[in-house]
N, CA, C and O atoms as a GROMACS GRO file, in nm:
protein
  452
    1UNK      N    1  -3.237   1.507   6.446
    1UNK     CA    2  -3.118   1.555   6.377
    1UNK      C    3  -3.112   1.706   6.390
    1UNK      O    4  -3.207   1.775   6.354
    2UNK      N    5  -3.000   1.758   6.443
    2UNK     CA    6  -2.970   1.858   6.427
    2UNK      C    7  -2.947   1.983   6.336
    2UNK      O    8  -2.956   2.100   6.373
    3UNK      N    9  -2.919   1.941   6.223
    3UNK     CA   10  -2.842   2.026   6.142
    3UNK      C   11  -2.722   2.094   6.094
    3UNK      O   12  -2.713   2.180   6.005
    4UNK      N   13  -2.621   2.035   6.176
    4UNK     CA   14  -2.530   2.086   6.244
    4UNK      C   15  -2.454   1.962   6.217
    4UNK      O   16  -2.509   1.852   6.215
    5UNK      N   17  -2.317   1.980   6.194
    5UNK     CA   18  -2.269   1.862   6.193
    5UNK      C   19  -2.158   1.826   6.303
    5UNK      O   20  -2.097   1.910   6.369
    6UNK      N   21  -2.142   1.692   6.310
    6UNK     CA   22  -2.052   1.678   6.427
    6UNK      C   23  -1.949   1.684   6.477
    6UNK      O   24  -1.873   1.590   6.454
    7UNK      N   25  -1.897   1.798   6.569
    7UNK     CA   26  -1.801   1.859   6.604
    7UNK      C   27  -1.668   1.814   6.640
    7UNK      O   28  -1.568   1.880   6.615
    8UNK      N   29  -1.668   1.681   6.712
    8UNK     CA   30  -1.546   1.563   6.666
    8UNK      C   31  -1.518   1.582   6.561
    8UNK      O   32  -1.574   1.577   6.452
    9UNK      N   33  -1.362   1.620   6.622
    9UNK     CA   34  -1.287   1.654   6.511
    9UNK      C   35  -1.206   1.702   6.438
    9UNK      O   36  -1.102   1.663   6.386
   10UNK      N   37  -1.294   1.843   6.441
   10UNK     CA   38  -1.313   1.930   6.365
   10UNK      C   39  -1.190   2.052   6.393
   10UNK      O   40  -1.147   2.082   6.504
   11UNK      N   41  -1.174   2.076   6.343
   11UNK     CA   42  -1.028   2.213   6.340
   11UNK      C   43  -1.136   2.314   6.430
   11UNK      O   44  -1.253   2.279   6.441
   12UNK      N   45  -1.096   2.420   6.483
   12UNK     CA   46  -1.128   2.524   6.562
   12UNK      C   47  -1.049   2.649   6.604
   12UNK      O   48  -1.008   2.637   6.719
   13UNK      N   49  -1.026   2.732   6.562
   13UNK     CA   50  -0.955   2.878   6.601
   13UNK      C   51  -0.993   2.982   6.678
   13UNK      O   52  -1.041   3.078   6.618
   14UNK      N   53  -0.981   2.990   6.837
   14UNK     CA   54  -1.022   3.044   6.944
   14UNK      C   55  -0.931   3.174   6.975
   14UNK      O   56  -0.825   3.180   7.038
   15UNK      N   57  -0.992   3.258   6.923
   15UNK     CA   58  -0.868   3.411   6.966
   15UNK      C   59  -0.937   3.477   7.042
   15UNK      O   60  -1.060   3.482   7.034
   16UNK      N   61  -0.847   3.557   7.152
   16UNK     CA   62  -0.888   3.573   7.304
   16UNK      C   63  -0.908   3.449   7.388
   16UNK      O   64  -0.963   3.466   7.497
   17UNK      N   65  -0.880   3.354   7.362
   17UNK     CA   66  -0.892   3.214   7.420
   17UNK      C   67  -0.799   3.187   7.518
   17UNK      O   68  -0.808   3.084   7.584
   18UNK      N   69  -0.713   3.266   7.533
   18UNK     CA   70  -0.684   3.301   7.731
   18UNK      C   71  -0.760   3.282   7.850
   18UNK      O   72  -0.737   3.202   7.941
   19UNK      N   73  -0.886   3.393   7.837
   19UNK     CA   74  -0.946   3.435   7.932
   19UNK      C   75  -1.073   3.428   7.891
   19UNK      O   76  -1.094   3.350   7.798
   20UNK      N   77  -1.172   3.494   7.938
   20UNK     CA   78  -1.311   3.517   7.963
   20UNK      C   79  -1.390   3.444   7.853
   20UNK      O   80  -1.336   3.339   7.819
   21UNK      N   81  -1.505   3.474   7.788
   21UNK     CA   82  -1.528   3.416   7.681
   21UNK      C   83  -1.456   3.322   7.604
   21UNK      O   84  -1.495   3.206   7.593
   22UNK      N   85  -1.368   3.359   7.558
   22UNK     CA   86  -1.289   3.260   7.471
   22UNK      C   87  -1.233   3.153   7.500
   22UNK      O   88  -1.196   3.056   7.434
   23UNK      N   89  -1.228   3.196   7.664
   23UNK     CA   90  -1.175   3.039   7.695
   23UNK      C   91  -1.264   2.993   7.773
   23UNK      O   92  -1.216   2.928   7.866
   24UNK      N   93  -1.355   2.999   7.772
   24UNK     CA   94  -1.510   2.917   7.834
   24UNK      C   95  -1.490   2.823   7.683
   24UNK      O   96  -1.472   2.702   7.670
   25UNK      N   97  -1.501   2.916   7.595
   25UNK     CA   98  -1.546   2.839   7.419
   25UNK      C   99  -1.403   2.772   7.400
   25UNK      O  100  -1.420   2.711   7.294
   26UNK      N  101  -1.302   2.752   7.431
   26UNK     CA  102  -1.188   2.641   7.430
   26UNK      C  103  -1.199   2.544   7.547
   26UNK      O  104  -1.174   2.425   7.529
   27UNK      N  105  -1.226   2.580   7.633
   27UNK     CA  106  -1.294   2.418   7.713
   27UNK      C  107  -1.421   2.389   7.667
   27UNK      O  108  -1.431   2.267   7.676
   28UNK      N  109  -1.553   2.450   7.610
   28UNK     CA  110  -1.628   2.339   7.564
   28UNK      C  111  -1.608   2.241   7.437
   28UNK      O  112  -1.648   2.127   7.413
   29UNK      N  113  -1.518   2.350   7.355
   29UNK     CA  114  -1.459   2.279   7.203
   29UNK      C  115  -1.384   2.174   7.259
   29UNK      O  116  -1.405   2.060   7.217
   30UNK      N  117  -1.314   2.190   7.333
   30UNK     CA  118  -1.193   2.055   7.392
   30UNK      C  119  -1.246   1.980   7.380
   30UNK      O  120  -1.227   1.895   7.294
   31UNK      N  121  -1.397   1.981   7.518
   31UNK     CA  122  -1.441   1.883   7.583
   31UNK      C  123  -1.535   1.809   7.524
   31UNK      O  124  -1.594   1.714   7.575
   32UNK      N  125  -1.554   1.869   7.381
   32UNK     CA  126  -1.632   1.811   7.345
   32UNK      C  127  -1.573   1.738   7.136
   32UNK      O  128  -1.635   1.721   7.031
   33UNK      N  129  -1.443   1.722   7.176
   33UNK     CA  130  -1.368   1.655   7.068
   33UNK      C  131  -1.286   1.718   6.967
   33UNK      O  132  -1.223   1.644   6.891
   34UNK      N  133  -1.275   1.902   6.949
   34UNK     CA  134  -1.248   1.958   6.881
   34UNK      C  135  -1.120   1.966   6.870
   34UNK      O  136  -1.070   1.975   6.982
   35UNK      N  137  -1.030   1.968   6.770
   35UNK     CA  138  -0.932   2.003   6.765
   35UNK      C  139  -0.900   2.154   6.792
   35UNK      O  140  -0.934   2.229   6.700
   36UNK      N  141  -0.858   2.196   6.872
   36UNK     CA  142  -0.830   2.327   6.866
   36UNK      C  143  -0.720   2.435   6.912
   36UNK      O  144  -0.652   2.404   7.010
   37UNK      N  145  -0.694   2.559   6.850
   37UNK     CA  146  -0.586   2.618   6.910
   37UNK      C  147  -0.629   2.790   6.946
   37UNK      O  148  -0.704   2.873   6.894
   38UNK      N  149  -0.562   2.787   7.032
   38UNK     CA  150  -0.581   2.903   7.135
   38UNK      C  151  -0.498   3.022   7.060
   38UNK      O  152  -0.378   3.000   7.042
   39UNK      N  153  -0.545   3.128   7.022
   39UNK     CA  154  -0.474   3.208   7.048
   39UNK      C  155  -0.482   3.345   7.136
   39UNK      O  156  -0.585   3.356   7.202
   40UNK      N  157  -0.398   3.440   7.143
   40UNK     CA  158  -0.408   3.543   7.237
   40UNK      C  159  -0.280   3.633   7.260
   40UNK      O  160  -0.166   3.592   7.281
   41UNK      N  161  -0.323   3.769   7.250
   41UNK     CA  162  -0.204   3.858   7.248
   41UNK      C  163  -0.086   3.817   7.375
   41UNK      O  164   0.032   3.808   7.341
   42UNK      N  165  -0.124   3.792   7.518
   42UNK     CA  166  -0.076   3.738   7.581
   42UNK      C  167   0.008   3.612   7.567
   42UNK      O  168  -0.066   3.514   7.556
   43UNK      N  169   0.145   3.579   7.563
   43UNK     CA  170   0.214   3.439   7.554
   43UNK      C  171   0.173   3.342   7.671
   43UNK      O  172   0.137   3.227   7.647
   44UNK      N  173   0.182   3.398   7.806
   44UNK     CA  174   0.159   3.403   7.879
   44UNK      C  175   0.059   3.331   7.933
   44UNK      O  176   0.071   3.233   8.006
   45UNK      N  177  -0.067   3.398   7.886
   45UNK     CA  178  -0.200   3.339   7.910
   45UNK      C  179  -0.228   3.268   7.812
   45UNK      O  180  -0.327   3.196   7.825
   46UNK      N  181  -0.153   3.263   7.685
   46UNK     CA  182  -0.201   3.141   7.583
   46UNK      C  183  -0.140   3.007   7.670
   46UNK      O  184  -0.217   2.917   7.703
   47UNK      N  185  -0.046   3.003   7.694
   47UNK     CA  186   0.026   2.887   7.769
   47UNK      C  187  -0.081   2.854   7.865
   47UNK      O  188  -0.154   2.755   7.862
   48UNK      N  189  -0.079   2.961   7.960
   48UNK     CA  190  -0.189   2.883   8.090
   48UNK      C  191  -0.310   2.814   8.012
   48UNK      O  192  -0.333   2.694   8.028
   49UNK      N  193  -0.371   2.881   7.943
   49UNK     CA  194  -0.530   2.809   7.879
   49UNK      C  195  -0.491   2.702   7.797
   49UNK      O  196  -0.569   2.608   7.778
   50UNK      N  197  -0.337   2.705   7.727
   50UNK     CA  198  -0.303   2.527   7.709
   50UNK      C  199  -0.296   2.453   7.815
   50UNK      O  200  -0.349   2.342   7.807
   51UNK      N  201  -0.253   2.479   7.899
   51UNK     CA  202  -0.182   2.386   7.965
   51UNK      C  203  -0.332   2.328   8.012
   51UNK      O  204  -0.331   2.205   8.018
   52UNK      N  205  -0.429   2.375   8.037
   52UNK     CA  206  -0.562   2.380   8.124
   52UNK      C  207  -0.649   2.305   7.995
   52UNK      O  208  -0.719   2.206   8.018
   53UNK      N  209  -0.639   2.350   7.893
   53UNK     CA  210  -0.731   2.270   7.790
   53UNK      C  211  -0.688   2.136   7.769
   53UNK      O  212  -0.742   2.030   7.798
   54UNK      N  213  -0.543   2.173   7.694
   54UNK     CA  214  -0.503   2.079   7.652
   54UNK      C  215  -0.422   2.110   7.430
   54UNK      O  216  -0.343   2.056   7.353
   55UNK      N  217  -0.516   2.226   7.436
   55UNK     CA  218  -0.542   2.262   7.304
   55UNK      C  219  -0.395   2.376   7.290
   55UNK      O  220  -0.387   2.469   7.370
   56UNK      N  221  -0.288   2.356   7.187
   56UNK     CA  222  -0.218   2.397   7.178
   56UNK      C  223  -0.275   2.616   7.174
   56UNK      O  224  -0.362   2.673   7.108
   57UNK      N  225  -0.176   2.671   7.274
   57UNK     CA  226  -0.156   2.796   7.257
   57UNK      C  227  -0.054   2.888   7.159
   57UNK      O  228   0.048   2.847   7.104
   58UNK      N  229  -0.100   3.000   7.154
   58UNK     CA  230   0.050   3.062   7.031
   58UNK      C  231  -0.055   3.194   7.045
   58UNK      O  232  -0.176   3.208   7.026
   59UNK      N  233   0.088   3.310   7.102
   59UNK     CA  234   0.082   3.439   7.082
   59UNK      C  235   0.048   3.509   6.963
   59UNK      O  236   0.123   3.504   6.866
   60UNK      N  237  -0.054   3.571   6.960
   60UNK     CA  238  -0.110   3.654   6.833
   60UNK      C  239  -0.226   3.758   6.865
   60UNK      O  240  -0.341   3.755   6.908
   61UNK      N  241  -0.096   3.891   6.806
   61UNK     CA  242  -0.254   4.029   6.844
   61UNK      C  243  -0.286   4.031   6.733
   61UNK      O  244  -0.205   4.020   6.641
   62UNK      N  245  -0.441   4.050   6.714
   62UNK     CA  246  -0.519   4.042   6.604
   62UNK      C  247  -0.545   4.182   6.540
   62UNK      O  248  -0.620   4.193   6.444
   63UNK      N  249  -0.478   4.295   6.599
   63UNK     CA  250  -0.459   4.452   6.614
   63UNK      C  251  -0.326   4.462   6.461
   63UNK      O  252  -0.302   4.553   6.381
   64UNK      N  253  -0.271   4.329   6.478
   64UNK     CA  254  -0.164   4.352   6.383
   64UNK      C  255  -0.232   4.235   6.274
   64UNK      O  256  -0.260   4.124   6.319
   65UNK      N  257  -0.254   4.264   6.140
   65UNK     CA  258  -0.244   4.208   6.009
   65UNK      C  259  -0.200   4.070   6.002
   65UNK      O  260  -0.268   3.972   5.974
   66UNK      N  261  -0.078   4.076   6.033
   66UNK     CA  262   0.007   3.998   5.981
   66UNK      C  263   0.015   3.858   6.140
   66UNK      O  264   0.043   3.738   6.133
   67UNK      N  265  -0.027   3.951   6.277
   67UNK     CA  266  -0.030   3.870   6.380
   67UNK      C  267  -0.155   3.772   6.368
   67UNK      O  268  -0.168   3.651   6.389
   68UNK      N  269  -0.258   3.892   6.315
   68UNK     CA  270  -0.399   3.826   6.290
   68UNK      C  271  -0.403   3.674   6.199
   68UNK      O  272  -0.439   3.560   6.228
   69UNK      N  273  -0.360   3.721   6.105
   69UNK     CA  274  -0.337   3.582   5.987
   69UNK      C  275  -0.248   3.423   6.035
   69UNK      O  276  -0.272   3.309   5.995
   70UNK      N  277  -0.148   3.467   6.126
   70UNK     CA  278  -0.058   3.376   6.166
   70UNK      C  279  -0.158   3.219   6.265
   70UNK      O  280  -0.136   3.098   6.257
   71UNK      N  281  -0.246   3.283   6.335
   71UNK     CA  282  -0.307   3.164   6.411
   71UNK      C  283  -0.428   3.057   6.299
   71UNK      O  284  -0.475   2.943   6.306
   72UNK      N  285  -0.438   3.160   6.213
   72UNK     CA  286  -0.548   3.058   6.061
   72UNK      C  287  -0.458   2.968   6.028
   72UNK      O  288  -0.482   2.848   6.029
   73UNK      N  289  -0.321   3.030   5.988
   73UNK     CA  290  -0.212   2.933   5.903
   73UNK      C  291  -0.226   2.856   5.983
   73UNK      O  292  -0.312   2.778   5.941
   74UNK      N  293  -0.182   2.815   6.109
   74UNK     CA  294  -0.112   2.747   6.184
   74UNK      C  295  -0.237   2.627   6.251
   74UNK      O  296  -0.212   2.515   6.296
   75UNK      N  297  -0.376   2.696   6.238
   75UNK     CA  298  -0.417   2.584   6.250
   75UNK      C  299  -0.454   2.536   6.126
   75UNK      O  300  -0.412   2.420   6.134
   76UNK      N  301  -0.497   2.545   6.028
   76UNK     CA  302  -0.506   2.491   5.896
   76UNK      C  303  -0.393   2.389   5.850
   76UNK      O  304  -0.422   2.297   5.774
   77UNK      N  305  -0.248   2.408   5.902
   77UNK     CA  306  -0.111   2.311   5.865
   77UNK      C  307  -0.132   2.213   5.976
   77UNK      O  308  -0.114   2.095   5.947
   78UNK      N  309  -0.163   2.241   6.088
   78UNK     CA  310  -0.165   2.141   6.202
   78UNK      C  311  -0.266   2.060   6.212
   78UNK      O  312  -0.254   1.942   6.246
   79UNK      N  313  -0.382   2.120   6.180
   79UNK     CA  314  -0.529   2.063   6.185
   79UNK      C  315  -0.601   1.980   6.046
   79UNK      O  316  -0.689   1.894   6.039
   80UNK      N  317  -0.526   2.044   5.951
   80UNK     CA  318  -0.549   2.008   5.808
   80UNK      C  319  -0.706   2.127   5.750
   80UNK      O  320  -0.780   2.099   5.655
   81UNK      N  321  -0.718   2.245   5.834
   81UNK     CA  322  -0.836   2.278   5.805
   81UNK      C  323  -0.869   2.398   5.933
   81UNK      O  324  -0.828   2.402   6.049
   82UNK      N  325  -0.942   2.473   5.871
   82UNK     CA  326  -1.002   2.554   5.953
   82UNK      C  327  -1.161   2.560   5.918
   82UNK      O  328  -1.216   2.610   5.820
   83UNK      N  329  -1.234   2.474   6.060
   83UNK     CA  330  -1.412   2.442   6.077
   83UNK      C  331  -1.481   2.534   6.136
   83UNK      O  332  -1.598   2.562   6.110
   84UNK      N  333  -1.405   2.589   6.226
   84UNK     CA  334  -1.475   2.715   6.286
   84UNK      C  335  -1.335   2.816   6.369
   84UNK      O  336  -1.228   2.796   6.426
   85UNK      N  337  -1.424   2.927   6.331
   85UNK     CA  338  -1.329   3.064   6.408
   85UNK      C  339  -1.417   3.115   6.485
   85UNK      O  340  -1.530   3.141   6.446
   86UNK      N  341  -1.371   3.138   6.625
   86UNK     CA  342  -1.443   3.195   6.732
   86UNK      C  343  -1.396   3.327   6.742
   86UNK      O  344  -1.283   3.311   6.790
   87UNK      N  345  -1.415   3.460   6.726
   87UNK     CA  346  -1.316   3.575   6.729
   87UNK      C  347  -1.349   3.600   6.857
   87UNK      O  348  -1.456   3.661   6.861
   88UNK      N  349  -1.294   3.576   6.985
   88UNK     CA  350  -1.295   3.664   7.080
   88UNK      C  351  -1.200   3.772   7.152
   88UNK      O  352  -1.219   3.815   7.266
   89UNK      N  353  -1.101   3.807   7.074
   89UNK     CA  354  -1.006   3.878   7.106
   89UNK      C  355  -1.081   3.998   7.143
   89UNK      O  356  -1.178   4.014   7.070
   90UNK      N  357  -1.058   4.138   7.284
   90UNK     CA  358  -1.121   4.195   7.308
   90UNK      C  359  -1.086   4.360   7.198
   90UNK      O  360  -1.131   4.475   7.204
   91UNK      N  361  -1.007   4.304   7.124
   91UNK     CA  362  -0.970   4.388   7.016
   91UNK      C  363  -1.010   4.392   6.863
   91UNK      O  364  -1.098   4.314   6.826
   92UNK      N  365  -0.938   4.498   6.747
   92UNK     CA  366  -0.972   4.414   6.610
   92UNK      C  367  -0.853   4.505   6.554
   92UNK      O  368  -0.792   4.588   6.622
   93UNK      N  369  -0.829   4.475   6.416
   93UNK     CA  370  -0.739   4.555   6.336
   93UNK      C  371  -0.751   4.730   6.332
   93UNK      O  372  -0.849   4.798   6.300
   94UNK      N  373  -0.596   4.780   6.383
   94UNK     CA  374  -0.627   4.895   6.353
   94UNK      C  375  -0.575   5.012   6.254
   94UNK      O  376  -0.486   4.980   6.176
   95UNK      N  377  -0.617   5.130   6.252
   95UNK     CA  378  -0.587   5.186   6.137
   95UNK      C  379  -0.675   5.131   6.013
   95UNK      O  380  -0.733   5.023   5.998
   96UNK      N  381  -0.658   5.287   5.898
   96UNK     CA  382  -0.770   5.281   5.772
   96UNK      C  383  -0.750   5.072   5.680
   96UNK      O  384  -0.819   5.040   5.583
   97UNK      N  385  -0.675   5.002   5.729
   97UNK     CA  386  -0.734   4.919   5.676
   97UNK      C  387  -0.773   4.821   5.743
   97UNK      O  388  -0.696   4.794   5.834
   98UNK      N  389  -0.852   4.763   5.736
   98UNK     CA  390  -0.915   4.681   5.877
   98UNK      C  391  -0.975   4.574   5.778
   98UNK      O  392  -1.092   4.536   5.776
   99UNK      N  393  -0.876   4.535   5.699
   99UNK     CA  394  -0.907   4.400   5.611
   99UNK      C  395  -0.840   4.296   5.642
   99UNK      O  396  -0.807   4.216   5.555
  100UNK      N  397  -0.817   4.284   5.732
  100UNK     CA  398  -0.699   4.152   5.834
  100UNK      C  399  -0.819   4.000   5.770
  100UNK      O  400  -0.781   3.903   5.704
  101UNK      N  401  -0.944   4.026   5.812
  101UNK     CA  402  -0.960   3.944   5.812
  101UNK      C  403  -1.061   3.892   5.611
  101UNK      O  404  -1.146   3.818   5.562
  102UNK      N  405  -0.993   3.968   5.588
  102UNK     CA  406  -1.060   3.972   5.427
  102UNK      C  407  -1.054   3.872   5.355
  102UNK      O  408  -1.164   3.844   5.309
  103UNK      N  409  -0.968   3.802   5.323
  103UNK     CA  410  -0.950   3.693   5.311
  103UNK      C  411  -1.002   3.489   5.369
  103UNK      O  412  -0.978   3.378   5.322
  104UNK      N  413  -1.065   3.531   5.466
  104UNK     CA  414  -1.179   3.452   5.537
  104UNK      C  415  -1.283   3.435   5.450
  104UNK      O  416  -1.303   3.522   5.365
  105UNK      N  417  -1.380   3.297   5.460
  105UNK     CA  418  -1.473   3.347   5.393
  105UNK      C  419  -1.600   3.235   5.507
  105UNK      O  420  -1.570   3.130   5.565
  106UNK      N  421  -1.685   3.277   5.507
  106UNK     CA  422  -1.794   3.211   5.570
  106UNK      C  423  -1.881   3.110   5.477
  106UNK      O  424  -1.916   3.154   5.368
  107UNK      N  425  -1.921   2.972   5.515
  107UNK     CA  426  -1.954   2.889   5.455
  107UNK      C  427  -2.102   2.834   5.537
  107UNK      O  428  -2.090   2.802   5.655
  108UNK      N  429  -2.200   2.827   5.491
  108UNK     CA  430  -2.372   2.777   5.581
  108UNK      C  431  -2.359   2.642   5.501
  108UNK      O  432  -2.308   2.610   5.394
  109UNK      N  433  -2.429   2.576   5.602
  109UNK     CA  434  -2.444   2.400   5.601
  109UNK      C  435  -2.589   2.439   5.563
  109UNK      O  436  -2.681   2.395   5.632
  110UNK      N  437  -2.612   2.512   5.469
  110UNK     CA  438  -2.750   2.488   5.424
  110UNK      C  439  -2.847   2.628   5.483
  110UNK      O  440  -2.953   2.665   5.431
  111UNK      N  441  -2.804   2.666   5.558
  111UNK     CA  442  -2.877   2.794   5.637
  111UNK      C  443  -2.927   2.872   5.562
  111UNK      O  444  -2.855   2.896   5.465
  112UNK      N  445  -3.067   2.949   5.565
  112UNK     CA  446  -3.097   3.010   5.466
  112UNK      C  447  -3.060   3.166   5.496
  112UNK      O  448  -3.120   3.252   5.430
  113UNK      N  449  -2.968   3.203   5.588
  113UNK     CA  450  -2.929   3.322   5.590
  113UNK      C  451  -2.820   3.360   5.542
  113UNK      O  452  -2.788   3.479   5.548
   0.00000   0.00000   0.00000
């Protein structure tokens, strides 16, 4: 047993999930049962890495607040839930408040860290 529970399923939020990293980590989430959605400042390249996953895409720079928040909602209403967030966008919020993602909260299956 792992520890870990099983990823069938499971909601998933992949930002930067266009390209490099992020979308290596949206084809293994695919391929391996996850529900998941792509996002990425690019419209463009969110589309291509749908069309290629399978996993719905949607434009969102994570540089903007309000862009940042939009891909949580959207998988949480579609998915019923958000199981994991992958942040790979090659960016982050800018300017003195850089609380975009403040509202998140991290949850351990027992981990003692």
């Amino acid at each position: 047993m792992s520890g870990f529970p099983e990823p069938r399923g499971r909601a998933a939020l992949v930002t930067g999930g266009a390209s490099g990293i992020g979308l290596g980590i949206a084809r293994r989430f695919t391929a391996g049962g996850m529900q998941v959605v792509i996002a990425d400042a690019e419209q463009d390249a969110a589309d291509r890495a749908s069309k290629e996953t399978g996993a719905p895409g949607m434009r969102a720079d994570v540089r903007d607040a309000t862009d940042a928040h939009a891909p949580a909602a959207a998988t949480a209403v579609e998915r019923g839930g958000v199981h994991v967030v992958a942040n790979h966008a090659g960016v982050g919020p800018a300017g003195p408040d850089r609380r975009a993602w403040a509202g998140t909260r991290c949850r351990s299956s027992g981990s003692s860290r």
